[in-house]
N, C-alpha and C positions, 0 to 999 in steps of 0.2 A: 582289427586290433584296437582293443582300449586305449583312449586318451590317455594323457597326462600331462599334467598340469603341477608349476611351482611356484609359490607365492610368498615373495622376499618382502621380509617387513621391515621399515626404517622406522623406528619411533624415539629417536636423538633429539627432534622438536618440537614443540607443543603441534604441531601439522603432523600426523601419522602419513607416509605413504607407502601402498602395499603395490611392488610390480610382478605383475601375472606373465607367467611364460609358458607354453605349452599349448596345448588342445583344450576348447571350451564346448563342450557340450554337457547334456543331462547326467552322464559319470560321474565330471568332476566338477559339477556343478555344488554338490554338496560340501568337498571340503573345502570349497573358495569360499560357501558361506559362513564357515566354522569359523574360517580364519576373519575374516572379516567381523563376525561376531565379538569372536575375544577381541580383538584389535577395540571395535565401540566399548566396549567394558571397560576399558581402562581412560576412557574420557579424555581422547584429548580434544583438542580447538576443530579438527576439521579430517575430515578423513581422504586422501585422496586415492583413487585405484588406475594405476599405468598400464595402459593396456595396449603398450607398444609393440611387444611381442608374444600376443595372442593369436590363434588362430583359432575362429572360431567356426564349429565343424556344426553345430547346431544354435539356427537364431533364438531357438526357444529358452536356452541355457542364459540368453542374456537377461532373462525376468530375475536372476538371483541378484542382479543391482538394486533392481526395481523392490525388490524383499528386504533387501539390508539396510535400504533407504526407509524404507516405509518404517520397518522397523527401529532406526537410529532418527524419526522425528519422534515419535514416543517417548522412547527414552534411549539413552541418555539426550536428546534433543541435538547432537553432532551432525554438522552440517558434509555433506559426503558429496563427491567429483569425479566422475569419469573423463579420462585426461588419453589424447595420443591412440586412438583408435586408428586400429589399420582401415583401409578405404573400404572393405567390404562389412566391416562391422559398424563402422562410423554410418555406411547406409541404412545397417539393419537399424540401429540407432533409432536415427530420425523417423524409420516408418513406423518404430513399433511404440507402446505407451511409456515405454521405460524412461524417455529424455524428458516424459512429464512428471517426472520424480527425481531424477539426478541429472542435473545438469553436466553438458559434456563438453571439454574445453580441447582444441586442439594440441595442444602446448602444455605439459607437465609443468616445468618451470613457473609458468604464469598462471596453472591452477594453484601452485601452492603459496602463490603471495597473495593469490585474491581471498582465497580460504583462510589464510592466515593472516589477513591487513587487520582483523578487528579480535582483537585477543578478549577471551573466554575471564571474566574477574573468577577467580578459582583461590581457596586453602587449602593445603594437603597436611596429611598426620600422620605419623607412622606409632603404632600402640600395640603395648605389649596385653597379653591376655591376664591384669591385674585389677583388684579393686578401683584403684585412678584411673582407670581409664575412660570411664563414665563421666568421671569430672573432668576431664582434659577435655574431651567430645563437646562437656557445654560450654570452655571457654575457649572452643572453637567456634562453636556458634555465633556466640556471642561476639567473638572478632570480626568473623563474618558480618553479620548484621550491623554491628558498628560502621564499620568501612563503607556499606552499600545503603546506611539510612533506612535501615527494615526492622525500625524498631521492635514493631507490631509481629514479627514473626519470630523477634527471638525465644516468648515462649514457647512455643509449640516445634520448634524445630529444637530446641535444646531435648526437650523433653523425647522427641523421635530416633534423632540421634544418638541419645543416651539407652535409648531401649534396645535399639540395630546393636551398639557395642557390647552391652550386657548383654545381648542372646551370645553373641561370641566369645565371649569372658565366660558365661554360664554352659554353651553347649561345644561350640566349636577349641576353644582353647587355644588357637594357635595367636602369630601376631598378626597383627592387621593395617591396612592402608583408608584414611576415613579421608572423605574429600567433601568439600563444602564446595559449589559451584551457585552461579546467577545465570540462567539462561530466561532473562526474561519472557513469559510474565511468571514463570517458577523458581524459586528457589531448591537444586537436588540435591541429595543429601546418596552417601554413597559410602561402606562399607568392604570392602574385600577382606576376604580372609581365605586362610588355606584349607579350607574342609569341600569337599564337594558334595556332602548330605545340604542338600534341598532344605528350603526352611520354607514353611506352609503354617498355617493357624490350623491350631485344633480347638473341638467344643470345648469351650470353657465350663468348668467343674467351679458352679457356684459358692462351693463350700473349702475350696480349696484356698491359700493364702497367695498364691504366684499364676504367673500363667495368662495374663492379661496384657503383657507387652505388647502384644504382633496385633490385637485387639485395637489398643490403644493408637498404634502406626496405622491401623488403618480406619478408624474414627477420625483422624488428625490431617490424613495427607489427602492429595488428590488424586494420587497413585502411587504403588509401591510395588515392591515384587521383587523377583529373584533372578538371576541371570548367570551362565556358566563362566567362568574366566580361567586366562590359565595358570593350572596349577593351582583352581580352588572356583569360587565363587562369589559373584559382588551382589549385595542385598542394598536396593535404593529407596530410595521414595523421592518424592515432588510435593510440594507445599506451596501455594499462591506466594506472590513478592511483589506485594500490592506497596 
């Protein structure tokens, strides 16, 4: 008989915690890492995973912490916690390389003050798909930068920023949530909108007038890229915060 697997999200604190109940193996391994996915997309301070009432029916099924981690030190750089393992996965745990990527806390409770003791300096935006919105985005930045003494990067993050919201003012149309975050040594810069069309660079057409934005984002940052969220898509990049 197929597993099955339920996974309750609390995201009321700047600490996301998600508790897993069910069957854990190779089945529904998959949609724990969906959900775990959009969960880092929305950025908060720390991610933690309750894994108090799981049963885990395959140890191999536990490499999808070890993938969501791997993946939430890239980006968004979200520090993430396995908390409250039952006694036989808590052993699979320890022997496998998973707890060299996600550290794993007995106690729920006391994963999510220690994940949560050192708060994330964060701006958030909420922007309608209009001409100002491009200008709101740079004196976001610009507040950002101010606060955090990063002089030296408020050009280029204005200028990145402003290009992420113009592609969604120009292609996507809907509103959108823009977030300015410090996760040193990066400044991320972070987009949502409601469209779920993929955004990618195409050859640029020398002779044309437009079309050089995602170019430009990616001359500028140190990484950028695209990522599913839900009920749409978050388009980020990372810039040194020297």
């Amino acid at each position: 008989m197929p597993s099955r697997i339920t996974c309750q999200v609390d995201d009321r604190t700047p600490v996301t915690v998600v508790r897993l109940a069910g069957g854990l193996d190779t089945g529904t391994m998959r949609p724990v890492h969906g959900v775990l996915d959009r969960c880092l997309s929305e950025q908060p301070d720390a991610l933690v995973v309750d894994l108090t009432d799981v049963q885990v029916k395959d140890r191999l099924a536990l490499s999808v912490f070890a993938a969501a981690a791997r993946q939430a030190a890239s980006w968004p750089a979200v520090p993430m916690v396995l908390c409250s393992p039952p006694a036989d996965a808590a052993a699979w745990l320890a022997e496998s390389t998973v707890c060299r990527v996600v550290p794993v806390s007995p106690d729920c409770a006391e994963a999510t003050r220690t994940v949560g003791a050192a708060a994330t300096p964060r701006l958030r935006a909420r922007l309608e798909p209009v001409a100002g919105a491009c200008r709101r985005a740079r004196e976001l930045v610009t507040d950002a930068c101010g606060r955090w003494n990063l002089p030296e990067a408020v050009g280029p993050a204005s200028l990145v920023l402003s290009e992420l919201v113009g592609n969604v003012v120009r292609h996507a149309g809907t509103p959108m949530r823009v977030t300015v975050t410090l996760r040193r040594p990066y400044l991320h810069l972070a987009v949502f909108d409601e469209s779920q069309e993929s955004v990618r660079s195409r050859r640029m057409d020398l002779r044309a007038e437009g079309g050089r934005g995602l170019m430009l984002v990616r001359e500028l940052t140190q990484r950028w890229g695209s990522s599913p969220a839900a009920n749409g898509k978050v388009v980020w990049a990372m810039l040194p915060a020297n």
